[in-house]
C-alpha positions in Angstrom: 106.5 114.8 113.2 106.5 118.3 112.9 104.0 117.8 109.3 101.6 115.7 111.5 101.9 118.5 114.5 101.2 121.5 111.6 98.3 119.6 110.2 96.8 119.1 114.0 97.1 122.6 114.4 95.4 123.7 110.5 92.5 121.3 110.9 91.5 121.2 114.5 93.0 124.4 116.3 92.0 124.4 119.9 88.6 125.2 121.2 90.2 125.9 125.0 92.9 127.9 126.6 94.3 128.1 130.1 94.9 131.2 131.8 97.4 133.2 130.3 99.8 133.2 133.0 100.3 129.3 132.9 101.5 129.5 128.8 103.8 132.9 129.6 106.9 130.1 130.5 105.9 128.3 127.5 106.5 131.5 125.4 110.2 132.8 127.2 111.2 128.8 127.0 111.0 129.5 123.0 112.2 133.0 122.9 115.1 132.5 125.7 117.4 130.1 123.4 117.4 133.2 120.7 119.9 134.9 122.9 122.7 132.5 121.4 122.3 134.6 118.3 123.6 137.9 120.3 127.2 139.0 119.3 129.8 137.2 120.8 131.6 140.1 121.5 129.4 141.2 124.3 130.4 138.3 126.4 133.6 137.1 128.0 135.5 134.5 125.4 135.3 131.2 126.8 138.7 129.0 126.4 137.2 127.1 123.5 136.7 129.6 121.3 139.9 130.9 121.2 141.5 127.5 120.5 139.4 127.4 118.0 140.4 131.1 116.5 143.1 131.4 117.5 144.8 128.0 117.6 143.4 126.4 115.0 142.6 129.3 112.8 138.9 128.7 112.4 136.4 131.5 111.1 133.5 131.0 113.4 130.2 133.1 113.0 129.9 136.3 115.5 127.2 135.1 117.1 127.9 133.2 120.7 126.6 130.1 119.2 129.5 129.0 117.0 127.1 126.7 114.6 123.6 129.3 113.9 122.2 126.9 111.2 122.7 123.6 113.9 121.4 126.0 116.9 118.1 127.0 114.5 117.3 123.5 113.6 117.8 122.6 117.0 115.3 125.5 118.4 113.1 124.5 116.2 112.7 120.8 117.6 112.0 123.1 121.1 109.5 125.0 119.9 107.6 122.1 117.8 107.8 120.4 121.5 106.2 123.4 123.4 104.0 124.0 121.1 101.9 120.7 121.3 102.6 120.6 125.0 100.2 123.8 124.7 98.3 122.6 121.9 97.7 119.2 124.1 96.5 121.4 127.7 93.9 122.9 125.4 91.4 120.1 124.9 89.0 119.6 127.2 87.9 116.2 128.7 85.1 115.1 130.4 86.2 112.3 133.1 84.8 109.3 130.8 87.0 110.9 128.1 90.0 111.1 130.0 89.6 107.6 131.4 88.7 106.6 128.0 91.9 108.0 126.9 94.3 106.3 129.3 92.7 103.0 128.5 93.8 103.7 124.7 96.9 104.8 125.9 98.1 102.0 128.3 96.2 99.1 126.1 98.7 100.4 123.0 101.6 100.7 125.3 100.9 97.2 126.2 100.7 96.0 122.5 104.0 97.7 121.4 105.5 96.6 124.5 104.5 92.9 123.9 105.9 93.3 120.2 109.0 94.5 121.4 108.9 91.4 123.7 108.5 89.0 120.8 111.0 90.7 118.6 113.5 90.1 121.1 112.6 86.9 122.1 112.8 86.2 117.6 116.6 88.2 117.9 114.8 90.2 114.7 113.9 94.0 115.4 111.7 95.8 113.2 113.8 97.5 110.0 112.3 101.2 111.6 113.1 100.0 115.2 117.2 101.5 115.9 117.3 99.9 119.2 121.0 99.9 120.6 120.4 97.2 123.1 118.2 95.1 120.0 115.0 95.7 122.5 112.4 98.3 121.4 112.3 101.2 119.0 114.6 104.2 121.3 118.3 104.3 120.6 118.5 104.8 124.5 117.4 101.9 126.6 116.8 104.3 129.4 114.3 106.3 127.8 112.6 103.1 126.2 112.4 102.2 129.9 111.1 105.6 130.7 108.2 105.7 128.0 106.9 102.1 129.6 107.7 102.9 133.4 105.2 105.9 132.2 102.9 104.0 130.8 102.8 101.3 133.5 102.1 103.9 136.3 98.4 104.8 134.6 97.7 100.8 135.2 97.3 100.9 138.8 94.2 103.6 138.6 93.2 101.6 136.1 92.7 98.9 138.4 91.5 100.9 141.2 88.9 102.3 138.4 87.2 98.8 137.0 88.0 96.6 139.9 85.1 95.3 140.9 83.5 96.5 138.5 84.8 95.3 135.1 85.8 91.8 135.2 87.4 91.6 131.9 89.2 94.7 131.9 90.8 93.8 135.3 92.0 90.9 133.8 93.5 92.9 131.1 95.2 95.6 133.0 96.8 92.7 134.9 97.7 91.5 131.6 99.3 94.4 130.3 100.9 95.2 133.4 102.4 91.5 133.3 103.5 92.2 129.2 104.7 95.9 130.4 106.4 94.9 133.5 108.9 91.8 131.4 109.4 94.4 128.5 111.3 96.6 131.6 113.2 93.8 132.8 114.1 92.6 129.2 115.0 96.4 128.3 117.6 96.3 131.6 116.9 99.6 132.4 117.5 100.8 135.8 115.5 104.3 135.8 112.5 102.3 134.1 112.3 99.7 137.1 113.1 102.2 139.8 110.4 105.3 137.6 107.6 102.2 138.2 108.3 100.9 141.8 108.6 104.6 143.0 105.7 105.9 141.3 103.2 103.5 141.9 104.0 103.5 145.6 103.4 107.1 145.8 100.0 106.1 144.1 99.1 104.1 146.6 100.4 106.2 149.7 98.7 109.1 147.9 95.1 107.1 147.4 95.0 105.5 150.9 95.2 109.1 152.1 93.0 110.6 149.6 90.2 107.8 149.4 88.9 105.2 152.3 89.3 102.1 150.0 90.9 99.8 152.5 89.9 96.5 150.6 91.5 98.0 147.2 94.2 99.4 149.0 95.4 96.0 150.3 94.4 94.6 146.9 97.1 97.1 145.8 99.9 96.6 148.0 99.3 92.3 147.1 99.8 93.2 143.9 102.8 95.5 144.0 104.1 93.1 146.6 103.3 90.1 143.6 105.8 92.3 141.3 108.9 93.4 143.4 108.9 89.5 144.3 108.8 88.1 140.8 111.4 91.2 139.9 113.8 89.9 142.5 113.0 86.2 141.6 113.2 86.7 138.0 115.0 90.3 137.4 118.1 88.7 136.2 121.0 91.2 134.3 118.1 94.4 135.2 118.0 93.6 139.5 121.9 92.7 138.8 122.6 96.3 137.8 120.4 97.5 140.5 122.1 95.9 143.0 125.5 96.9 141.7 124.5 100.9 142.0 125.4 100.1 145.8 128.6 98.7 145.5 131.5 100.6 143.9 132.4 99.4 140.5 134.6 99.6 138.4 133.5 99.5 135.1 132.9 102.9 134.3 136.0 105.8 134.0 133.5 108.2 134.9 130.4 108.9 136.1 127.2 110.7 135.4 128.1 113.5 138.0 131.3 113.5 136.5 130.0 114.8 133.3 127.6 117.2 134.8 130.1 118.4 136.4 132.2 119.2 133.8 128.6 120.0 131.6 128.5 123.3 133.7 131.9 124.5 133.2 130.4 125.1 129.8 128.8 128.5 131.3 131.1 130.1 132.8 132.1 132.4 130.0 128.1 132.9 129.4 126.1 131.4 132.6 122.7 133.1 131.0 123.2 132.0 127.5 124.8 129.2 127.8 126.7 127.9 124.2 123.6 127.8 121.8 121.3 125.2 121.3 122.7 121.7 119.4 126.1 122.7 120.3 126.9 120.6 123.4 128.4 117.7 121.9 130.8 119.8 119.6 132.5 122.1 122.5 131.7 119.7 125.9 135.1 118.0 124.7 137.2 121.1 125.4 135.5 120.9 129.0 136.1 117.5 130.2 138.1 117.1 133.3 137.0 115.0 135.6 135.0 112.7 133.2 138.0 112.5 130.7 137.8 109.3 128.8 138.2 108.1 125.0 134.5 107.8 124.7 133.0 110.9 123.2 130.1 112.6 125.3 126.6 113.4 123.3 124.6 114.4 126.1 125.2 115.5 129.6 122.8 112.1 130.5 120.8 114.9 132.2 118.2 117.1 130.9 118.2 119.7 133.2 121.9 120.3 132.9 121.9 120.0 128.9 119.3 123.0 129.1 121.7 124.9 131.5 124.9 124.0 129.2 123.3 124.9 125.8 120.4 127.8 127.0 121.8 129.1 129.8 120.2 129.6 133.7 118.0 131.7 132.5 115.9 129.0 130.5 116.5 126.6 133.3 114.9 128.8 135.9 112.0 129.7 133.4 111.4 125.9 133.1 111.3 125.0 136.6 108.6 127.7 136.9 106.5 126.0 134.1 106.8 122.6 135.6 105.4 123.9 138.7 103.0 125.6 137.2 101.4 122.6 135.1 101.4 120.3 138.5 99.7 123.6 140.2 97.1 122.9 137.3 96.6 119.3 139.3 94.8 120.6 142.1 92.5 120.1 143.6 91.6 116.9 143.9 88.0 116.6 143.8 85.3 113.7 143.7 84.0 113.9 139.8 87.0 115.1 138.1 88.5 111.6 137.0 91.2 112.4 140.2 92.6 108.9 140.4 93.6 109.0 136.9 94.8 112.7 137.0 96.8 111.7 140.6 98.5 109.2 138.4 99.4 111.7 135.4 100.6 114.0 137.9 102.8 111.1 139.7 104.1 110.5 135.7 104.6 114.2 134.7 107.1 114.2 138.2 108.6 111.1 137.6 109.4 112.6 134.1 110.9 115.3 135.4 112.9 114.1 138.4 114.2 111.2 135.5 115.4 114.3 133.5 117.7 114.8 136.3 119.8 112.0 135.5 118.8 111.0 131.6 118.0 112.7 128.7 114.5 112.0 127.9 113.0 115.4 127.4 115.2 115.6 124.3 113.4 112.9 122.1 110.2 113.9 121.1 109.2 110.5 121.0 109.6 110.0 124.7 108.3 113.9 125.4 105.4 114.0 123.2 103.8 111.4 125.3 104.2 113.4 128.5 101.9 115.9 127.0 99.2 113.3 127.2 100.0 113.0 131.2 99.9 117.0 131.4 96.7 117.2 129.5 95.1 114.1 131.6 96.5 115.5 135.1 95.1 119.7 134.3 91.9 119.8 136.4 89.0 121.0 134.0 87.8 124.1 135.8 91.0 125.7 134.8 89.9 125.9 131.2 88.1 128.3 129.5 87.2 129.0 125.7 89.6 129.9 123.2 89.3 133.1 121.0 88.9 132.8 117.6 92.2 134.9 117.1 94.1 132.0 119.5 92.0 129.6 117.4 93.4 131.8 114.0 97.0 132.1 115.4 97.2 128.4 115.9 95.9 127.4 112.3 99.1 129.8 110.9 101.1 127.9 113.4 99.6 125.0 111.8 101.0 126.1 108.3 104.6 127.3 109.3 105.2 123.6 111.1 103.8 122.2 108.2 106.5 124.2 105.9 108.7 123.1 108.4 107.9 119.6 107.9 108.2 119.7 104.3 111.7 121.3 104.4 113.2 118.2 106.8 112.1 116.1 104.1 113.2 118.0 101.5 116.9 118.2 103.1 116.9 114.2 103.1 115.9 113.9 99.3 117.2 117.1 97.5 119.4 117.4 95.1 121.4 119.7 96.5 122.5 120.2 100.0 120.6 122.0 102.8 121.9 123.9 105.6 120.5 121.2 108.6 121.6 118.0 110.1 120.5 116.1 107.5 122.5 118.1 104.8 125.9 117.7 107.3 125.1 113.8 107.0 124.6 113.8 103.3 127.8 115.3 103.0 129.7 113.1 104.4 128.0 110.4 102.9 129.0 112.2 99.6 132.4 112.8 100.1 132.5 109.2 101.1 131.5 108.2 97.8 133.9 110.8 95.7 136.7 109.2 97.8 136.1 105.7 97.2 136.1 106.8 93.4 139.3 108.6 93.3 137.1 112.2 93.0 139.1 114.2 95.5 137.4 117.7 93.9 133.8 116.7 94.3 134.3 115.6 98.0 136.0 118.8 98.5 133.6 120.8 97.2 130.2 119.1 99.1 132.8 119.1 103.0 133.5 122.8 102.4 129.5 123.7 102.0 128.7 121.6 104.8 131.5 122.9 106.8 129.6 126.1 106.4 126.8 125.0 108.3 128.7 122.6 110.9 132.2 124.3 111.7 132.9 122.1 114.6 132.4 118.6 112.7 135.6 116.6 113.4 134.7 114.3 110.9 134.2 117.0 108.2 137.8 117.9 108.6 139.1 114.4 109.0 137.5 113.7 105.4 138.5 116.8 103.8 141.7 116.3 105.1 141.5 112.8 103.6 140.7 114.3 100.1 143.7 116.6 100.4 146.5 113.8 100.9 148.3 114.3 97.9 147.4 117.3 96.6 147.9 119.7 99.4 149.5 117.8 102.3 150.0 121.2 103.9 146.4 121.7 104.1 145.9 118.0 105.3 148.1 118.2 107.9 145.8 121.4 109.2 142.7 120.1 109.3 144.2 116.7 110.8 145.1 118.9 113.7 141.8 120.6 113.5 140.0 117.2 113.9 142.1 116.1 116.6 141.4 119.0 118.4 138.0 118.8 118.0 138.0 115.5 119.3 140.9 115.4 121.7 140.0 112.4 123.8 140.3 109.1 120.8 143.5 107.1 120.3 141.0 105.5 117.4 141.3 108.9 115.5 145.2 109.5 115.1 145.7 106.1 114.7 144.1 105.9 111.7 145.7 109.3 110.6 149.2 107.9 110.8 147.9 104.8 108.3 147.1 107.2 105.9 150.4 109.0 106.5 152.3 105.8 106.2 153.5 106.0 102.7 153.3 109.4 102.0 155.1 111.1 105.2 156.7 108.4 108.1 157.5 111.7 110.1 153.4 112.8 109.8 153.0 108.9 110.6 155.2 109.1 114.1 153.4 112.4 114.9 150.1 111.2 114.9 150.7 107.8 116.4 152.6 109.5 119.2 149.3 111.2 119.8 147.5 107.8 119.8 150.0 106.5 122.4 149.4 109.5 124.6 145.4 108.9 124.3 145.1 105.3 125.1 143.4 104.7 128.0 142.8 100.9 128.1 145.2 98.7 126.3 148.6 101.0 125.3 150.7 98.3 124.7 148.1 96.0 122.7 148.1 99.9 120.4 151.8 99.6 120.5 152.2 96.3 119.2 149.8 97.1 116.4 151.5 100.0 115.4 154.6 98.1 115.2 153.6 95.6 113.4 151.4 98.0 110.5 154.8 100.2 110.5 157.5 98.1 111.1 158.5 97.6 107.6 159.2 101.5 106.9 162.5 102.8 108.3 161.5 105.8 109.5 158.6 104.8 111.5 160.5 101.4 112.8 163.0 104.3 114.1 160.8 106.4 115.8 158.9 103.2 117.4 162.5 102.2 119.0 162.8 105.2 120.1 159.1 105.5 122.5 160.6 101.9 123.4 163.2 103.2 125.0 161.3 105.2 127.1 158.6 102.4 128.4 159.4 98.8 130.1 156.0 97.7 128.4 156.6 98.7 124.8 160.5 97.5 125.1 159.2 94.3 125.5 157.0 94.4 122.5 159.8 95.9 120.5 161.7 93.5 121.3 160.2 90.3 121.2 160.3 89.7 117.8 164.0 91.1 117.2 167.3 88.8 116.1 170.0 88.1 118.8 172.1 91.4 117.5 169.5 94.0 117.2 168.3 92.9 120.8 172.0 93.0 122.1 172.0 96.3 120.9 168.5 97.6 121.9 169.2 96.2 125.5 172.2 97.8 126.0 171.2 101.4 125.2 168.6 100.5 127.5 170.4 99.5 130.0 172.5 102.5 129.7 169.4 104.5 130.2 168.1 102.8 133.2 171.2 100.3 134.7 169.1 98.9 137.5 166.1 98.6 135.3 164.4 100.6 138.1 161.5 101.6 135.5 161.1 98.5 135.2 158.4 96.1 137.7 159.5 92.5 138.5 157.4 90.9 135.8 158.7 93.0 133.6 162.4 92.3 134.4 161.7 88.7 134.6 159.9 88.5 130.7 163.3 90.7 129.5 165.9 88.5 131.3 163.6 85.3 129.6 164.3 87.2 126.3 167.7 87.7 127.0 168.7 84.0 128.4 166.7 82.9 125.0 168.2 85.4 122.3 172.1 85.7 123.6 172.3 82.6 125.5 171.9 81.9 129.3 176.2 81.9 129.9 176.1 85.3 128.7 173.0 86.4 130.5 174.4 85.0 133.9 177.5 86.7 133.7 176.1 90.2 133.5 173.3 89.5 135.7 175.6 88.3 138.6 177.1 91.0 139.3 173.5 92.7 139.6 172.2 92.2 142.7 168.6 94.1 142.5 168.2 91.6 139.8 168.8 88.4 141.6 165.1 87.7 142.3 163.9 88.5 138.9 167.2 86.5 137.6 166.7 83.5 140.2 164.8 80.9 137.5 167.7 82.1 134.6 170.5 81.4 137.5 169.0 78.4 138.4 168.9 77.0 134.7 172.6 77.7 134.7 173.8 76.1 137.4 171.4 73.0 136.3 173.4 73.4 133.3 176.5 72.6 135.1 175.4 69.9 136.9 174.9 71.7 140.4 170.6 70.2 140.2 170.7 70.6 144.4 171.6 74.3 144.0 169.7 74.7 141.1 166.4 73.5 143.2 167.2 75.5 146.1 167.3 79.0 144.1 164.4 77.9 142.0 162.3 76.2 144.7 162.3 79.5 146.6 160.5 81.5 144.0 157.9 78.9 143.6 155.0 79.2 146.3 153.1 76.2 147.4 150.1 75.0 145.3 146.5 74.6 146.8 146.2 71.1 147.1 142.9 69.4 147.2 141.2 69.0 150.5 140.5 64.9 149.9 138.3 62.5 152.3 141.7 60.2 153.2 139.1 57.3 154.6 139.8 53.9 153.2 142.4 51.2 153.6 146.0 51.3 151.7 145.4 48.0 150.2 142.2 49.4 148.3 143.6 52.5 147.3 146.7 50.6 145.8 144.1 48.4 143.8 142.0 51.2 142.6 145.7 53.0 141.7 146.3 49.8 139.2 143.1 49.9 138.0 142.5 53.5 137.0 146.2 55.4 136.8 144.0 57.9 135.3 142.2 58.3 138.9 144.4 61.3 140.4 141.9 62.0 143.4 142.8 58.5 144.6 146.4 58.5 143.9 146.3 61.9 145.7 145.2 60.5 149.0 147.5 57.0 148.4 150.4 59.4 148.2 149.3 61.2 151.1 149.3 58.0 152.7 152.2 57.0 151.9 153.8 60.6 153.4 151.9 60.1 156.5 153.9 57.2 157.1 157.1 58.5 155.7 157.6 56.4 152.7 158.9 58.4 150.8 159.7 55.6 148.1 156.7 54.7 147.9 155.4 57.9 147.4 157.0 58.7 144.6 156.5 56.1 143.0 153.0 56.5 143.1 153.3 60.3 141.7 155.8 59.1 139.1 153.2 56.6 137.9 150.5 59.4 137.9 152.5 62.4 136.4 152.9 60.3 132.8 148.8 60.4 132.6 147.4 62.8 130.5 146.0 65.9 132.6 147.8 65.5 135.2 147.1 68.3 137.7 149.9 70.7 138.2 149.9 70.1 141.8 151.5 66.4 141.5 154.9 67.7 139.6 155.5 70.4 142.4 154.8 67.5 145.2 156.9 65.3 142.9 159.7 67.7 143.3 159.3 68.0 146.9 159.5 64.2 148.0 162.8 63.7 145.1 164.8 66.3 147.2 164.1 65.1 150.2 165.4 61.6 148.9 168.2 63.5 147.6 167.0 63.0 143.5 168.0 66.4 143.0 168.0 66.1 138.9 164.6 64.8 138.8 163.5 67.4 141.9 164.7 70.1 139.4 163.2 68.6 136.1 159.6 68.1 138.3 159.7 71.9 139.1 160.6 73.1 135.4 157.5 70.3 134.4 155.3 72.6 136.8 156.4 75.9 135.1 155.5 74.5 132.1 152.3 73.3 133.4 151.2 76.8 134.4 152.0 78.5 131.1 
C-alpha cells in the first residue's frame, strides 16, 4: 500500500490545497506520536516498567516507548494514513465527477460484496481473503460490516439522484442495496446493521428538511421501511445478537467498557504521551482489572481510546479538532454542489467516527483509506484553491520516501537477513521454529536474541528462547519462562504447556508452572486438573505435588481420587478428613460423589459405620444408608430413607377420555404404547386398584424405553401394597434411569 500511495504522490501530486489551517491537525497528528521517543526519565515510571526492570531484569530502551523500532513502524502506518487523507481532500471535483465517483464506488462495493456472498454461500474464501468469521476479506467482522454499512449509506442519494430519471440505474442501486444489505446480515455484525439503519435515517430526516421532495421522501421511507421488515423477518443469528444487546448476558467475562476502562489506566504515568505507538497490546496486560480474563486483549475495541492509550490526550484532542474541521468543510449546503451526495459522505465520515468509539476501524488502512473517499466527496468545492508548485514538489518527494518505504516492507518479508519491523519479529519466530524442530538450539538462539532487540516485550520470543535453552542452561530457561509469564499473565494455556516441557527434565519446574496454570483457569479448573493428572501421573514427584493441591479442593479430590485402588483412597480420604472432619469445604454433590467412591472402593459396611456417627452427612449419606439397610433385609426402611431424597417426576399431562375396556385392548396390542398404559394406570388409581395398576406398569417397565417416570410410580403403588423389595428395587431402576 504504502508503494502504490508513493507512486500516487511521484506521478500525479495534487493540483489543489485547502486552507492551511484545515491540514495544521493533520501535521501535529504526525508529529505528536514522536513524543514517545522523549527520555523516560522525564516522566513518572509507570508500574509496568518497573516489573519489567526491576522484576524481571529486562534492559528496555530509555525512551518512554519501551519497543522504538515497533513504535516507528507503527508511526509510519499513521503518517502513510494522513497523508492520503490530505493527498485525497486535494482533488477537485466537479458534481458529475463526484456523483460519477460514488457510482464507481458503491457499484464495486456491491460486486465484492456479492463475491463475498457467493464465497460463503460455496464455504471456499478466496486464498488472499483472512476472514475470521469465513465471510469477507477483514480479519474483523465488525469492520467488514463497517466498510459495507459505509458503502450502503451512498445508495440512498443514489436513488434520490436517478429516480425518476434513470430507469436502469434505479434498478441497480436497488440491486446492490439488496446484495449489500444480505452481505451485512451474513457478516452478523451488529455496528454494520445499526451504522446503515442510523445513517440512512439521518439521510432522510436531513433531505426532507433540506429539499421539498415529498413523493421521494415517502418513496424513501417505503423503502427503508421494505428493509428493517425483511431484516427482522429474515435477520436470523445478526437481529438475534441485536436483540440480545438489551438483555444481560452472560457470555462475555467482560465488556467493551471494561477494557476501555482499564485502556486508560495506561496513562496515568504519561496522560500526554501516552506508551508509544504499537505498544498497546504488549503492556495493556499489566493493566487489566476489571476486564481480567484468559483471552489476551489486542485492541482496546475502540479507536479513540487506542489513540489515548498509545499517543496520549494530546493527539486525541488534536484529532477531535481535525474531525471537526473536515465536517466544517461540508458546509454549506448549496443547490449545484452535488449536496445530496456530499450530505451522505458527511453522514458516513460521522458514522466512521462515532463507530471508532466502540471498534477499531481507523486502524486498518483498508477500512480507513476508503473514508478518505467520503472526506474528499463531502469537502464543498469553494474551499479549494490551487496548489503551489513547491506543495506540488514536496509531495512528489513524499512520493519517493513512501515508495522507499514500500520497498523496505517487502524487503523485510523476503531478505535474507532479518529486519528490525514486524515482519522481521515474525520471521524470527518462524526460524527459531524450524532450528527447534531440527535439534539446532544455537541458530534459534541466535535469530530470538536479534529479534528480541527489536521486540522486548514478545512473550513468545522468550517462551521459544527459553524452549532452545532446556538443556543447556536451564537456569536461563527458567528466567525467560518467568519473563513470558509475566508478559502474559492472564493464560492457563501458557504454563501448562511449560510444565510438559519441564516434565522429564525438572518435576519440581513441572509443579511450579502447573500451579500457575491452576491459579489462571477461568473456565474449566478441574477438566485442567484431570489433564494434568493424567500427563503427570506416572512421575513421582509431580503425582506428589498433584495430591497435595487435592487436598486443598473438594473438586480436584474427586478427580484425584477416582481412579485410585481401595488403599491409596483409604489413605487419601483420611488425611482429608483430618483436614476438614465435616467435609464443610465440601457442597452436597460433592459429598455425595465422595461417599459413592467410598461405599464402592472400601465397601458400603465400612462406609456406614463411619458415616453414622456423622450427622451433617446423613443427607448426602441417605442413598449409601439406604443401600445398607436393603442389604440387611430392612427394604421398608430402606424406601423410606431413600424415597425422601427422590422428588416427584413431571408426569405427562394425558387426555384420560376413553373407556377401560379399550385402553386394556390397545395395552395388549401395543405394550410398547406407554401414553396409553399411562392413562390405564391412572385409571386404575382413580379407582384404587392398586393391583391392577401395577400390573399394568410391571408389564410396561420390561419395554425398551421405558420413561423414567413409570419405575418411580412403580415404586410408589408397591409400597403402598406393602411390596417393599420391589418398591426399593423400582426406585434404584429410576436412579439408574437418570444417569
Amino acid at each position: 500500500m504504502s508503494l502504490l500511495v508513493g507512486l500516487g504522490f511521484l506521478l500525479l501530486p495534487p493540483r489543489h490545497r485547502l486552507p492551511a489551517f484545515v491540514y495544521l491537525p493533520a501535521v501535529l497528528l504526525v508529529l505528536w506520536p514522536l513524543t514517545a521517543f522523549l527520555p523516560a526519565a522525564w516522566f513518572a515510571m509507570p508500574a509496568w516498567r518497573q516489573i519489567l526492570t526491576r522484576d524481571l531484569g529486562l534492559s528496555l530502551p530509555g525512551t518512554i516507548t519501551p519497543q522504538p523500532w515497533l513504535t516507528i513502524e507503527s508511526w509510519l502506518l499513521l503518517a502513510l494514513g494522513l497523508s492520503w487523507l490530505v493527498y485525497a481532500t486535494s482533488l477537485l471535483m466537479t458534481s458529475r465527477t463526484r456523483w460519477n465517483l460514488a457510482r464507481f464506488y458503491v457499484t464495486g462495493a456491491g460486486l465484492l460484496a456479492g463475491l463475498a456472498i457467493l464465497c460463503a454461500l460455496a464455504k471456499q474464501p478466496l486464498p488472499f481473503w483472512h476472514a475470521a468469521q469465513h465471510f469477507g476479506f477483514f480479519p474483523n467482522r465488525n469492520q467488514m460490516g463497517d466498510w459495507l454499512a459505509l458503502a450502503a449509506l451512498l445508495i440512498p442519494a443514489l436513488l434520490y439522484e436517478d429516480w425518476g430519471r434513470h430507469r436502469l440505474l434505479t434498478m441497480w442501486w436497488l440491486l446492490v442495496l439488496g446484495v449489500i444489505g444480505t452481505a451485512l446480515v451474513m457478516n452478523y455484525s451488529r455496528a454494520g446493521i445499526l451504522l446503515f439503519f442510523v445513517g440512512s435515517t439521518l439521510f432522510l430526516l436531513w433531505i426532507s428538511l433540506m429539499r421539498r421532495w415529498t413523493g421521494r421522501l415517502m418513496i424513501g421511507l417505503a423503502i427503508a421501511i421494505s428493509m428493517v421488515t425483511l431484516f427482522l423477518l429474515f435477520g436470523g443469528e445478526t437481529r438475534d445478537r441485536l436483540q440480545r444487546m438489551a438483555q444481560p448476558s452472560d457470555e462475555p467475562r467482560y465488556s467493551r467498557l471494561a477494557i476501555q476502562r482499564d485502556a486508560l489506566a495506561l496513562k496515568q504515568a504519561s496522560p500526554w504521551t501516552g506508551v508509544g505507538l504499537g505498544n498497546f497490546n504488549a503492556v495493556f496486560p499489566f493493566a487489566r482489572d476489571m476486564s481480567r480474563s484468559e483471552a489476551r486483549i489486542l485492541h482496546p475495541e475502540s479507536d479513540w481510546v487506542w489513540l489515548i492509550a498509545e499517543a496520549g490526550w494530546g493527539a486525541w484532542v488534536v484529532a477531535v479538532i481535525g474531525c471537526a474541521l473536515v465536517l466544517g468543510l461540508h458546509f454549506p449546503m448549496e443547490h449545484g454542489t452535488a449536496r445530496t451526495v456530499r450530505l451522505a459522505a458527511g453522514i458516513a465520515v460521522l458514522g466512521f467516527a462515532a463507530h471508532g468509539l466502540v471498534d477499531v476501524s481507523a486502524h486498518r488502512l483498508g477500512t480507513f483509506l476508503p473514508v478518505c473517499l467520503f472526506v474528499l466527496l463531502l469537502i464543498h468545492p469553494r474551499y479549494l484553491e490551487p496548489a503551489s508548485s513547491g506543495l506540488r514538489f514536496g509531495f512528489r518527494w513524499l512520493g519517493l520516501v513512501w515508495c522507499l518505504v514500500g520497498v523496505f516492507f517487502i524487503w523485510s518479508w523476503y531478505s535474507p537477513q532479518l529486519l528490525p519491523a514486524s515482519a522481521g519479529v515474525i520471521r524470527a519466530k518462524q526460524s527459531a521454529d524450524a532450528a527447534l524442530a531440527k535439534g539446532d538450539s544455537s541458530t534459534a538462539l541466535s535469530v530470538l536474541n536479534q529479534a528480541l532487540d527489536w521486540a522486548p516485550l514478545d512473550w513468545e520470543l522468550y517462551y521459544r528462547r527459553a524452549t532452545a535453552q532446556l538443556v543447556s542452561n536451564p537456569t536461563n530457561a527458567r528466567l525467560d519462562f518467568w519473563r513470558a509469564r509475566t508478559l502474559e499473565p492472564d493464560s492457563s494455556l501458557l504454563p501448562k504447556q511449560e510444565g510438559l516441557l519441564w516434565l522429564n527434565l525438572s518435576p519440581i519446574a513441572t509443579l511450579t508452572a502447573w500451579n500457575e496454570a491452576l491459579r489462571r483457569d477461568r473456565h474449566n479448573v478441574t477438566e485442567l486438573y484431570s489433564e494434568l493428572l493424567q500427563h503427570g501421573g506416572n512421575v513421582p514427584t509431580v503425582r506428589e505435588g498433584l495430591k497435595n493441591i487435592a487436598l486443598n479442593r473438594p473438586d480436584f479430590f474427586l478427580v484425584f481420587t477416582s481412579g485410585l485402588a481401595p488403599g491409596e483412597f483409604r489413605e487419601m480420604r483420611m488425611r482429608m478428613l483430618a483436614r476438614d472432619p465435616q467435609l464443610a469445604t465440601f457442597s452436597v454433590a460433592q459429598q455425595q460423589q465422595f461417599f459413592r467412591s467410598w461405599s464402592d472402593k472400601e465397601g458400603l459396611a465400612s462406609f456406614v459405620e463411619v458415616v453414622q456417627s456423622v450427622s451433617a452427612w446423613r443427607k448426602a449419606a441417605a442413598p449409601y444408608l439406604a443401600r445398607r439397610l436393603a442389604e440387611q433385609g430392612a427394604y421398608a426402611q430402606a424406601y423410606a430413607l431413600l424415597h425422601a431424597t427422590r422428588s416427584d417426576p413431571v408426569y405427562p399431562q394425558l387426555n384420560t377420555g376413553g373407556s377401560l375396556e379399550a385402553l386394556q385392548a390397545r395395552a395388549l396390542q401395543r405394550p410398547d404404547d406407554f401414553a396409553n398404559a399411562y392413562i390405564l394406570a391412572r385409571m386404575h388409581l382413580a379407582a384404587s386398584h392398586y393391583t391392577a395398576a401395577l400390573e399394568v406398569i410391571r408389564s410396561t417397565t420390561q419395554q425398551k424405553g421405558c420413561p423414567v417416570y413409570f419405575f418411580h410410580l412403580q415404586a410408589e403403588i408397591a409400597a403402598r401394597l406393602g411390596l417393599w423389595e420391589e418398591a426399593w428395587k423400582s426406585l434404584l431402576r429410576e436412579e439408574a434411569g437418570h444417569r
